[in-house]
C-alpha positions as CSV (number, residue, x, y, z in Angstrom):
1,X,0.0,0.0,0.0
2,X,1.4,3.4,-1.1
3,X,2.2,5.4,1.9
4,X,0.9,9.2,1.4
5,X,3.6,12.2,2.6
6,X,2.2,14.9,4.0
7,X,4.2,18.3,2.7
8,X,4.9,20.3,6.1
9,X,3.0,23.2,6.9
10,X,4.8,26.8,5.0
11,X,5.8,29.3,7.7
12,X,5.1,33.2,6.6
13,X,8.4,35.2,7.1
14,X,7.9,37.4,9.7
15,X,6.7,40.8,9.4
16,X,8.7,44.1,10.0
17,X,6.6,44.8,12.8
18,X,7.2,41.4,14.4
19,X,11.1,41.5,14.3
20,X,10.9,45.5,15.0
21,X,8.9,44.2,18.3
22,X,11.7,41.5,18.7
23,X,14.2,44.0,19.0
24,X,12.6,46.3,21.2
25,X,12.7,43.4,23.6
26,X,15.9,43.2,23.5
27,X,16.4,46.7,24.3
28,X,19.2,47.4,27.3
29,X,19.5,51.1,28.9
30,X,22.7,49.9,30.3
31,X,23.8,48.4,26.8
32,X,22.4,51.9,24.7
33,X,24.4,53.8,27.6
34,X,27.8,52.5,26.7
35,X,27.2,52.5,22.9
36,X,26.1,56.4,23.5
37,X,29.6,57.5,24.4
38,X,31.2,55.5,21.1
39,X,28.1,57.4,19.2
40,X,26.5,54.4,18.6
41,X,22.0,55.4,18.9
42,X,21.3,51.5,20.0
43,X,20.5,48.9,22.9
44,X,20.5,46.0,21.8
45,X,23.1,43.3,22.7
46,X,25.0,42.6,19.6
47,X,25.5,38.3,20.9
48,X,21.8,38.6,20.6
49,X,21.0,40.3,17.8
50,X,23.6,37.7,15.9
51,X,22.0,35.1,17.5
52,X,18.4,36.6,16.1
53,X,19.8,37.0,12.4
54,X,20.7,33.3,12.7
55,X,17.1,32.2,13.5
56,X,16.1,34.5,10.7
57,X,18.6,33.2,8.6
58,X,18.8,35.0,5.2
59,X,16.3,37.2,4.0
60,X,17.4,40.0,1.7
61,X,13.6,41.3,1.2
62,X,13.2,41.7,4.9
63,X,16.8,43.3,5.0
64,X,15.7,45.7,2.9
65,X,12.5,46.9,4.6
66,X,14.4,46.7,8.2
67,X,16.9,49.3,7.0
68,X,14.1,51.5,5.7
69,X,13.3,52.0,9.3
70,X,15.9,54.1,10.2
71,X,16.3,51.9,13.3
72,X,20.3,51.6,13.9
73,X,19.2,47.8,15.7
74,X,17.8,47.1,12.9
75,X,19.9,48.2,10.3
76,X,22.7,45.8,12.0
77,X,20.3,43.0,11.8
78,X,19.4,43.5,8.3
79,X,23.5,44.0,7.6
80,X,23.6,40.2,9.0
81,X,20.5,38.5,7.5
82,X,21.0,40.4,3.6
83,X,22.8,38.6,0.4
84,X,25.4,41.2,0.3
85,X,26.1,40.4,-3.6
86,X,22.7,41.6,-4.2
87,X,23.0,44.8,-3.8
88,X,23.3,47.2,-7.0
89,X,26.0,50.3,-6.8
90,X,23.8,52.7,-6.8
91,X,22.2,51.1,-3.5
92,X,25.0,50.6,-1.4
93,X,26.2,54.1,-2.0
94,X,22.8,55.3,-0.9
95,X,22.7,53.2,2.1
96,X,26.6,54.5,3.2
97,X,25.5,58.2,3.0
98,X,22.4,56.7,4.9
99,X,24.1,54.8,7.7
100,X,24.9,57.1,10.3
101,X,26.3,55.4,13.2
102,X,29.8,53.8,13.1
103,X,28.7,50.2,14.0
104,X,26.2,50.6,11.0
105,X,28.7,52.2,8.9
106,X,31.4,49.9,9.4
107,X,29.3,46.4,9.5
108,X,28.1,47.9,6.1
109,X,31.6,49.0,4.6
110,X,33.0,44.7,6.0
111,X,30.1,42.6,6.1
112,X,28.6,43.7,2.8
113,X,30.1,46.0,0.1
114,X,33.1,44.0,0.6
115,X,31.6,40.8,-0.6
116,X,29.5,42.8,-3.4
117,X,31.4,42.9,-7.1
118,X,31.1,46.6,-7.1
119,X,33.2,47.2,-4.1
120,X,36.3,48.5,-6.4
121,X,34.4,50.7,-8.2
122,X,32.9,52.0,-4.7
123,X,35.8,52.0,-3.2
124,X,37.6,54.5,-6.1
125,X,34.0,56.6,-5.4
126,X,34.4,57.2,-2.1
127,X,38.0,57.6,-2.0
128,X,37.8,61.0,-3.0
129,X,34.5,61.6,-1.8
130,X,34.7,65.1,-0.2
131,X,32.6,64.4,2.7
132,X,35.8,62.3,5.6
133,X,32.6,59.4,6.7
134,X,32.2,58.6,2.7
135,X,35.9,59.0,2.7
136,X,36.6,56.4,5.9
137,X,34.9,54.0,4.0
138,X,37.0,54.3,0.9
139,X,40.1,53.9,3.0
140,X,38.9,51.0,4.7
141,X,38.1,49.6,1.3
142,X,41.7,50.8,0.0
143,X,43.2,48.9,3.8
144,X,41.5,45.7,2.5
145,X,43.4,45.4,-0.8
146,X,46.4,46.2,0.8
147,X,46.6,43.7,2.8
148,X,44.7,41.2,0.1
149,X,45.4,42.3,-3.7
150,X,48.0,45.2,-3.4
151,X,48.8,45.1,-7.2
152,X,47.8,47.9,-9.3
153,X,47.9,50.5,-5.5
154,X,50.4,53.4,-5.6
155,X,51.5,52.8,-2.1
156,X,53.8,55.1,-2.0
157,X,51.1,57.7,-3.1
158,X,49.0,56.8,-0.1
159,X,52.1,57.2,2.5
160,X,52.4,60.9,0.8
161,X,48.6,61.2,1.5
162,X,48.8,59.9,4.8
163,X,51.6,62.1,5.9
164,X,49.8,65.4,4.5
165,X,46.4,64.8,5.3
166,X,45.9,62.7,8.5
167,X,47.1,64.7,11.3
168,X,44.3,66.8,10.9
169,X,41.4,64.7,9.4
170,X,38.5,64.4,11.2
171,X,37.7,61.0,13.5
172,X,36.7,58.2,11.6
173,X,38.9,59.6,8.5
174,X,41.9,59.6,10.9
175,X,41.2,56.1,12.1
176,X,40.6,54.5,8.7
177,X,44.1,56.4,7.5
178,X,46.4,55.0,10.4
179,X,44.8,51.7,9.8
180,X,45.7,52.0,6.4
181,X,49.0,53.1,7.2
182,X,50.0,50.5,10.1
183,X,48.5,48.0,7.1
184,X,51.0,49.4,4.8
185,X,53.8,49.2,7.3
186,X,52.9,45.4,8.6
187,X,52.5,43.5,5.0
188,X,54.9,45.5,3.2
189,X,58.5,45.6,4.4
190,X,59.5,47.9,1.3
191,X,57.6,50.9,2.9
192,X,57.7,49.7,6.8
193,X,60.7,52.3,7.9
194,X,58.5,54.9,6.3
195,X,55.3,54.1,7.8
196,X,56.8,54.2,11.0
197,X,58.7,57.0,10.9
198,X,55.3,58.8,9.3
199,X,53.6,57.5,12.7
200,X,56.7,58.7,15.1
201,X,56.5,62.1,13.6
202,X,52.2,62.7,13.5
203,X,51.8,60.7,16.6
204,X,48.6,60.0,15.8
205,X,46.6,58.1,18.7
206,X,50.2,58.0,20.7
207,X,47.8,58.5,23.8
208,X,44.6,55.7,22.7
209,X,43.5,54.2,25.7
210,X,44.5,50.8,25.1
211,X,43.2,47.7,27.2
212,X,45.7,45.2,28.6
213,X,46.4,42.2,26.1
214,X,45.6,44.4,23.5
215,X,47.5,46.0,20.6
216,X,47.7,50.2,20.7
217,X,46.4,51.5,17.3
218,X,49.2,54.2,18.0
219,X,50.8,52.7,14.1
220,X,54.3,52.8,15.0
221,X,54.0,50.1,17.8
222,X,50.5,48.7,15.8
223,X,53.4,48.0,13.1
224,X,56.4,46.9,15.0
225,X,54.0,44.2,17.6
226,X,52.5,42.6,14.2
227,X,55.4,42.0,12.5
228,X,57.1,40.5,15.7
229,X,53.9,38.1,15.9
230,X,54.0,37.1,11.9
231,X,57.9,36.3,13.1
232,X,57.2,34.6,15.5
233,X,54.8,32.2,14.1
């Protein structure tokens, strides 16, 4: 006798509203304290909210709507649940200018336009992009490749751009230029005694408070403490 399957029963996504209400449950005062003074606008434990995208699994339609809400929480959460090779240029230049914290901005710039085929042509957009938070995300773009695919970068051009520019560039353009900088000076050995020398001289973040067992962002010893581990290994 034929044995009949029964087809299980289909599950609706959930709705905006539902996950918008999830993530107000989550909410911490404590939590949106501490992200307040790093200008982060959320409360939401980010173990949590990872641990919510993987129920959610992916969803890039849902993605979409959740960062129409203008909801920094939620805007993380779609960052984690989207297909980030789905996105057209157009969108994810929108979405940069869009982001407005830094957690938003920089899950954006590493969990998404980084995977996504137009992240070259972004990453020569925003580059030059007069406004330094368009800017920060080209260098971080410009940090990846030269640690990954450094063929084709005038690296010397960016040490002379770094040594004009960063001393007095605004925040998050400072940061993502000594980033690119100790990058320069850790994975390329050519330009190493010049990247430190640029980072003795603008002693950019000398004075970062820097936890114990961590390593300063201060790029001369960021540099020198990196090396020593690839050494080492």
């Amino acid at each position: 006798m034929a044995q009949t399957t029964v087809d299980p029963p289909t599950v609706d996504p959930p709705t905006v509203a539902e996950v918008m209400a999830e993530l107000a449950a989550l909410e911490d005062p404590r939590i949106r304290e501490v992200n307040a003074k790093h200008g982060d606008d959320h409360g939401v434990n980010l173990s949590k909210l990872r641990a919510l995208a993987k129920r959610l699994k992916t969803q890039q339609d849902l993605a979409r709507e959740l960062w129409k809400t203008d909801d920094s929480a939620a805007r993380l959460l779609a960052l984690l649940i989207c297909r980030p090779k789905a996105f057209e240029r157009d969108e994810l230049d929108a979405m940069l200018r869009q982001a407005g914290t830094p957690k938003v901005h920089d899950w954006l710039v590493n969990y998404v336009v980084k995977k996504n085929p137009h992240a070259e042509e972004l990453r020569l957009a925003w580059f030059a992009d007069p406004d330094p938070v368009v800017a920060s995300a080209g260098w971080a773009l410009t940090t990846e490749r030269v640690a990954k695919k450094p063929d084709g970068l005038d690296l010397a051009g960016l040490l002379d751009t770094i040594e004009a520019e960063m001393k007095d560039a605004p925040d998050r353009l400072q940061w993502a230029m000594n980033h690119c900088l100790a990058q320069i000076g850790i994975e390329h050995a050519e330009y190493r005694a010049r990247a430190i020398d640029i980072g003795e001289r603008l002693k950019v973040l000398e004075d970062y408070p820097t936890p114990p067992n961590c390593t300063s962002p201060f790029a001369p010893v960021w540099i020198t403490e990196m090396v020593k581990r690839q050494k080492d290994k």
